[in-house]
C-alpha positions as semicolon CSV with decimal commas, in nm:
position;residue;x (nm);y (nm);z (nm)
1;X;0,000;0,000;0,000
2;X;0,147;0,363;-0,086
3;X;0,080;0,644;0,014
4;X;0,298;0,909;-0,112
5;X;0,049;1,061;-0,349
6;X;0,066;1,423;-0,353
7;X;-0,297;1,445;-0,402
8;X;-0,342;1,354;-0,017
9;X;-0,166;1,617;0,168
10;X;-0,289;1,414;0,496
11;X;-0,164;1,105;0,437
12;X;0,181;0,988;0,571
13;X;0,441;0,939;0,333
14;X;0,567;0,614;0,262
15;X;0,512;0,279;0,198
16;X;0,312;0,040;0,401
17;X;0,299;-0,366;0,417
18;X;0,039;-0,554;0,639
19;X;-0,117;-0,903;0,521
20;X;-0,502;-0,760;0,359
21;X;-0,614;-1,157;0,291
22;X;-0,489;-1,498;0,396
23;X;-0,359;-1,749;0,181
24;X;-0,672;-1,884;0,177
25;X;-0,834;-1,653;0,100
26;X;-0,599;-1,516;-0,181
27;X;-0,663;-1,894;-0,340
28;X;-1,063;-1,796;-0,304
29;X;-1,043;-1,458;-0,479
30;X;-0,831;-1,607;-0,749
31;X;-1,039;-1,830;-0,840
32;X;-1,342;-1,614;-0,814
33;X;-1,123;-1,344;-1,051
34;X;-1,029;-1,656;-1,321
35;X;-1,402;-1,746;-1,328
36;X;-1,566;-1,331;-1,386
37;X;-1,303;-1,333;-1,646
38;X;-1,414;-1,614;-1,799
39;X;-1,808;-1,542;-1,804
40;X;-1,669;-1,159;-1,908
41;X;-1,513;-1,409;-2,202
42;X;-1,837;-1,560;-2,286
43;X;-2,017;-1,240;-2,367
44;X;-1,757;-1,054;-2,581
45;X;-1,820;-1,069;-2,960
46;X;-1,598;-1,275;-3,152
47;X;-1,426;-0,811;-3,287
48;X;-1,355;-0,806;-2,923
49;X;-1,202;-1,124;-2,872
50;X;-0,968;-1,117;-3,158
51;X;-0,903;-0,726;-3,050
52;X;-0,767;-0,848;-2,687
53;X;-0,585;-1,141;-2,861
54;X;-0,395;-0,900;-3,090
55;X;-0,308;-0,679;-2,810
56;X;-0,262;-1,007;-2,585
57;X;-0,481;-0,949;-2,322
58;X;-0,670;-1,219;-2,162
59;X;-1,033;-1,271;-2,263
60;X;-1,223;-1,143;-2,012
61;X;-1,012;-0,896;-1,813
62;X;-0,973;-0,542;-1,875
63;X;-0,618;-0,344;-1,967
64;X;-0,779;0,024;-2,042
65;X;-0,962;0,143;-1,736
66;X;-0,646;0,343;-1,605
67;X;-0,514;0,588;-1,817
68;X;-0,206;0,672;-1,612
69;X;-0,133;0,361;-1,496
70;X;-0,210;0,050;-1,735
71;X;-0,281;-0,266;-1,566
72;X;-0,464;-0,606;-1,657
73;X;-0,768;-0,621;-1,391
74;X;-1,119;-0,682;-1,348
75;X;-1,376;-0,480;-1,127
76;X;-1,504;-0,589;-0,835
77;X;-1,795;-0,387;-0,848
78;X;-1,885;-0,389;-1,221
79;X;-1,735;-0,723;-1,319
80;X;-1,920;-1,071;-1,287
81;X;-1,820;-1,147;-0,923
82;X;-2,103;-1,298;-0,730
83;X;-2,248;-1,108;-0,421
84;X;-2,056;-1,387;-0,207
85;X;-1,738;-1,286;-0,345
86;X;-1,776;-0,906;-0,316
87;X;-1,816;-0,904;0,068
88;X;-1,560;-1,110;0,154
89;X;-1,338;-0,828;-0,034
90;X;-1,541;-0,545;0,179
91;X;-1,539;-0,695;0,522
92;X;-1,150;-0,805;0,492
93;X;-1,089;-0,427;0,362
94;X;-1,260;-0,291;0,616
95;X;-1,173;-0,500;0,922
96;X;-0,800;-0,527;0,792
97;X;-0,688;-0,214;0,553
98;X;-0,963;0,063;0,652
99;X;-0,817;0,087;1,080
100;X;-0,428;0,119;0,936
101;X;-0,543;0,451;0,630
């Protein structure tokens, strides 16, 4: 976690590390991210899917929602995660991460 964003004139500056989910539960969300991806797969058109294989990206995930800084990710909120999946994230970020901002 960093903080040294000079948008956030409150925030400490540095770099933080404290354990967010357990191995467990890093195996759960990884699965749960492999199968959104894959039912984000199922409803591209066959344009889209030959777009993300030119640009090899995987089917399914998303590479253009940060301008500044490109990743390869999937939402939690917009994405196909079930409701299951979505508070598990919430209540870990906000009983783990949330108490240390």
């Amino acid at each position: 976690l960093s903080l040294t964003t000079s948008n956030n004139s409150y925030a400490s500056r540095g770099i933080f590390q404290t354990p967010i989910f357990t191995q467990d539960e890093c195996t759960r969300l990884i699965k749960a991210a492999l199968q959104t991806a894959s039912r984000n797969a199922a409803s591209l058109t066959d344009v889209e899917k030959r777009q993300a294989q030119n640009k090899g990206i995987l089917e399914g995930w998303h590479s253009s929602r940060h301008n500044k800084y490109p990743t390869t990710d999937l939402s939690v909120i917009d994405d196909a995660f079930t409701m299951e999946d979505r508070l598990l994230v919430e209540e870990k970020l906000n009983d783990r991460l949330v108490p240390i901002v």
